[in-house]
ZAMARGU-4260 file (C-alpha; in steps of 0.2 Angstrom, whole numbers, plus 5000, padded with zeros to 4 digits):
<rodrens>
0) 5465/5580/5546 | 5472/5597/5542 | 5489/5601/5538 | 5498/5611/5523 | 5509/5606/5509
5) 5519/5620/5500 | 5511/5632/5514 | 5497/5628/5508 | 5483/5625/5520 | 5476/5607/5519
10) 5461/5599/5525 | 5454/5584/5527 | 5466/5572/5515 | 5477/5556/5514 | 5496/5555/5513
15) 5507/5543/5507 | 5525/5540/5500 | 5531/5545/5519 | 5549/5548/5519 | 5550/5555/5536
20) 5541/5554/5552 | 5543/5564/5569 | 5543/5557/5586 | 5524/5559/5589 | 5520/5550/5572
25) 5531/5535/5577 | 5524/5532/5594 | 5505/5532/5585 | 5512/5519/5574 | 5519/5506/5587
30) 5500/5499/5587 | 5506/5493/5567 | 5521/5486/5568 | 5520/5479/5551 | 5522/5497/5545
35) 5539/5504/5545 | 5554/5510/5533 | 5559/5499/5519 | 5577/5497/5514 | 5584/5500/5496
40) 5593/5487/5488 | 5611/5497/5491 | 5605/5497/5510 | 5600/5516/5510 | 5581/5521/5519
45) 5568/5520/5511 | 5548/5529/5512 | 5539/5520/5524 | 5526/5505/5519 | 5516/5492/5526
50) 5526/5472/5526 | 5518/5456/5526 | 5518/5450/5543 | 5521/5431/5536 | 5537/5433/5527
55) 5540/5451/5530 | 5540/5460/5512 | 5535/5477/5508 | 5520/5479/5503 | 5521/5496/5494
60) 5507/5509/5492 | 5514/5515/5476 | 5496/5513/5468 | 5485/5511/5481 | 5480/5531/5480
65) 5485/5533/5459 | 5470/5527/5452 | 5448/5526/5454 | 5448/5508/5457 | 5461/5508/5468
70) 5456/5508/5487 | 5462/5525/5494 | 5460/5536/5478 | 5442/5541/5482 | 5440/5538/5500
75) 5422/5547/5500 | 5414/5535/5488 | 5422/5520/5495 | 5410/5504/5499 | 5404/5503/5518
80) 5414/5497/5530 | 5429/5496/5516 | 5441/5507/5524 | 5444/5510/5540 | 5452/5530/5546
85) 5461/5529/5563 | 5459/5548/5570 | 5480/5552/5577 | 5479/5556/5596 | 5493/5570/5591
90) 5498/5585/5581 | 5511/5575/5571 | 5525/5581/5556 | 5528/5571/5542 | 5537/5571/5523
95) 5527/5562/5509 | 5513/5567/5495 | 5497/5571/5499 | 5482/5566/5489 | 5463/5570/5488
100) 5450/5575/5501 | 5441/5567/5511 | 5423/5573/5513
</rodrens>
């Protein structure tokens, strides 16, 4: 993954807090429908976050990526098999934070 963030040239890291997505981003994610924008209580978007396919709450990231025993905060030294990466089939353009690299 490359990409830049205050053009800054990026390599190889993980986003999250998505606020925006383009087109191409969106098609990718049709295979996740569980994934999408949440809504704020006053009924303004929200970032984007994963929803229980049961009952259909969000599931926030908001500390998956904050902290070292939390599962995307040091993708390198995760356990085998513990994370999955899906490569994007696309150049794609996105808002949110970016954290890490990936090695």
């Amino acid at each position: 993954m490359s990409g830049s963030t205050s053009d800054e040239p990026l390599r190889r890291f993980t986003v999250s807090d998505l606020s925006a997505i383009d087109e191409n981003l969106a098609q990718q994610l049709q295979a996740w429908p569980i994934f999408h924008r949440i809504r704020t209580p006053n009924g303004d978007a929200g970032n984007f976050t994963s929803h229980c396919r049961h009952c259909g709450t969000p599931q926030e990231d908001l500390y998956l990526h904050s902290e070292p025993d939390h599962p995307f905060f040091d993708i390198p030294n995760a356990s085998p098999g513990s994370i999955m990466l899906t490569p994007l089939s696309r150049t794609i353009r996105l808002e949110g934070a970016e954290h890490f690299t990936v090695d």
